[in-house]
Each structure stands twice: as structure tokens, then as C-alpha cells.
FITOR-221004 format. One record per residue: residue in three letters; residue number from 1; z, x, y of N, C-alpha, C, O in turn. Coordinates in pm, 1 decimal, decimal comma. Example, Ala and Ser with C-alpha at 12.3 -4.5 7.8 and 13.67 -1.06 7.14 Angstrom:
// residues 2
rest|nr|n_c3|n_c1|n_c2|ca_c3|ca_c1|ca_c2|c_c3|c_c1|c_c2|o_c3|o_c1|o_c2
Ala|1|780,0|1319,0|-569,0|780,0|1230,0|-450,0|780,0|1320,0|-330,0|846,5|1423,6|-331,9
Ser|2|708,0|1285,0|-225,0|714,0|1367,0|-106,0|787,0|1290,0|3,0|803,9|1340,9|113,8
// end
This chain:
// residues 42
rest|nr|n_c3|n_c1|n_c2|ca_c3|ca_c1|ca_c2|c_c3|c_c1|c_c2|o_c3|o_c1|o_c2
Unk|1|582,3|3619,7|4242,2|486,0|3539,2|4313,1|514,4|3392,1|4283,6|547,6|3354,6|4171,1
Unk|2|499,0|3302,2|4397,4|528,5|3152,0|4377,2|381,8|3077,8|4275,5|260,2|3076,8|4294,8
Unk|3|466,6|3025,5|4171,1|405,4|2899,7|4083,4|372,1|3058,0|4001,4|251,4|3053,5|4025,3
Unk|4|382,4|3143,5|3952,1|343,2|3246,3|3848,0|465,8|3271,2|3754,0|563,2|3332,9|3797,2
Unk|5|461,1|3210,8|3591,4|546,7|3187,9|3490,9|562,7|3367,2|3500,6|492,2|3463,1|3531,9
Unk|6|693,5|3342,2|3455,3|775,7|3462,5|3401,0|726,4|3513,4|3268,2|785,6|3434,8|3194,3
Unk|7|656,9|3593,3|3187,5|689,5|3599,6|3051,2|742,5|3672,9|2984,9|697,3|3703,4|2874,5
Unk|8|849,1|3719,9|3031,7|977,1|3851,6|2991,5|1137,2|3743,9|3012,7|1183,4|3661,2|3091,3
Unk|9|1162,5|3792,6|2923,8|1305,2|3747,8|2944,2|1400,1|3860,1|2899,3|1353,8|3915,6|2799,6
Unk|10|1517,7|3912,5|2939,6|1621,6|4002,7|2884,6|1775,6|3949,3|2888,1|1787,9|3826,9|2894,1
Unk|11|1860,1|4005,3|2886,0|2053,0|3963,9|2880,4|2050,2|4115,8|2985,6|1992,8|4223,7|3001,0
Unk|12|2189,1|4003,0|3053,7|2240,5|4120,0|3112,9|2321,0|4231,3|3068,8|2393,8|4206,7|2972,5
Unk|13|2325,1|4347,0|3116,1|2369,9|4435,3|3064,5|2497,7|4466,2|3216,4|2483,8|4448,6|3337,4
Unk|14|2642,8|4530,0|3113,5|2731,5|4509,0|3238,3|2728,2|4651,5|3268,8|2677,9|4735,8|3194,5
Unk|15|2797,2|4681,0|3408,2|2789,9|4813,6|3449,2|2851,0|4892,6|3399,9|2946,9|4856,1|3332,0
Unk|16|2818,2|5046,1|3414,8|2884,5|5145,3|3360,2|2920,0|5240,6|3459,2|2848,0|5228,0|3558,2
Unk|17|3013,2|5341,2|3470,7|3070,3|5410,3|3550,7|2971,4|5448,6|3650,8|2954,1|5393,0|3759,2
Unk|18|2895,8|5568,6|3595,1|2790,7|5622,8|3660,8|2705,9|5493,3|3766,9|2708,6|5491,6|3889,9
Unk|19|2646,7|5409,8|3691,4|2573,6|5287,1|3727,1|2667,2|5182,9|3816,0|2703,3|5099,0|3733,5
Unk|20|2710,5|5156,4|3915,0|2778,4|5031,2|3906,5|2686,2|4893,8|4006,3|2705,8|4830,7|4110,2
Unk|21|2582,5|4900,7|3899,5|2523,6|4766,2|3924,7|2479,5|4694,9|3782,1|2485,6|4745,3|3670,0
Unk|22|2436,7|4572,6|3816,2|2387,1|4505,3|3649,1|2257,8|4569,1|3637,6|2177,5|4599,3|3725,8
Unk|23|2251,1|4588,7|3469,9|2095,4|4617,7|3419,6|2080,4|4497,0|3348,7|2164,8|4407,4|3351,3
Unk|24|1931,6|4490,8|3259,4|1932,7|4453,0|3172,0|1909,3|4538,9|3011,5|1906,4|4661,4|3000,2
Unk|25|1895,7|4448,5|2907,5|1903,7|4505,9|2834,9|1785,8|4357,2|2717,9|1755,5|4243,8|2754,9
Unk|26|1749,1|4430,1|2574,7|1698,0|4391,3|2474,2|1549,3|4291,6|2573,5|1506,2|4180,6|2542,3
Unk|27|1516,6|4352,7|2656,0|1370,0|4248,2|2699,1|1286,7|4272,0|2581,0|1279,4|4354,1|2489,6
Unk|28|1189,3|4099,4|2646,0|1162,3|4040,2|2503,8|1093,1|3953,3|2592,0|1131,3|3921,4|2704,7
Unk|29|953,1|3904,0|2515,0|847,0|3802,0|2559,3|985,0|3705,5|2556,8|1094,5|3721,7|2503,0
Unk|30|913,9|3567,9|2662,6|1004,2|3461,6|2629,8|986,3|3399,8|2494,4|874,6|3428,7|2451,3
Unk|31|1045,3|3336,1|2423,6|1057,7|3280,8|2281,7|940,7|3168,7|2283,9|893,5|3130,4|2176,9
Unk|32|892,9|3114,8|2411,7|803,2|2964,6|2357,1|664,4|3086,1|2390,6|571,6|3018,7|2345,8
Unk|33|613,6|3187,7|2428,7|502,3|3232,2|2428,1|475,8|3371,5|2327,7|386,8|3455,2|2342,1
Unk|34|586,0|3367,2|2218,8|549,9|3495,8|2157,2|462,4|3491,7|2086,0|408,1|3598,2|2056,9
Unk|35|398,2|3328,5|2011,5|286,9|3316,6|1906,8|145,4|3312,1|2017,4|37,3|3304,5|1959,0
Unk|36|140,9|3316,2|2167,3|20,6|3300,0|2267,9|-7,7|3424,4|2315,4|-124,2|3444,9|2349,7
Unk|37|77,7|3518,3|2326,1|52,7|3634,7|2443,8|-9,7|3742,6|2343,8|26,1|3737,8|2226,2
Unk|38|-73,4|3810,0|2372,4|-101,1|3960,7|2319,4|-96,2|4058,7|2451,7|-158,1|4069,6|2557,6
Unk|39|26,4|4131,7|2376,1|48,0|4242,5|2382,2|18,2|4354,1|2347,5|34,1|4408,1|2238,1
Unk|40|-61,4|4422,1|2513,8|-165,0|4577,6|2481,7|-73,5|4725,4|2549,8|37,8|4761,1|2588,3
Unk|41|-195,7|4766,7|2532,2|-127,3|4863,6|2648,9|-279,8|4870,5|2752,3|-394,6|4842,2|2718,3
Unk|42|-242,2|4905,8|2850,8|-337,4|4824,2|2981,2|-374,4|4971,6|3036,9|-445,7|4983,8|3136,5
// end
């Protein structure tokens, strides 16, 4: 959605045989909101 911050960030992950598209991999709050956000289960 436009003007709505991201707060996930991950690395790409490269393809594998089976797969041949990009994943990601190790997602992770972004680094400047990990001391703001709480994280539940919803």
C-alpha cells in the first residue's frame, strides 16, 4: 500500500533446481524498529 512503511526486511536467497525463482531468506524486523514493534501472534 502507498505511504505504508515496510517493517520486515530479508536477503535474497538464490535459486535452486526444483525452485527456479528468487526466495528470500533470514526475515527479520527492520534493524531501526526492533526496540518499537511488538511482536504477537494475532
Amino acid at each position: 500500500m502507498p505511504r505504508f512503511l515496510e517493517r520486515d526486511e530479508a536477503e535474497r536467497a538464490e535459486p535452486i533446481e526444483p525452485y527456479p525463482w528468487d526466495g528470500v531468506e533470514n526475515l527479520r524486523l527492520l534493524s531501526e524498529l526492533q526496540e518499537t514493534v511488538v511482536v504477537g501472534v494475532y
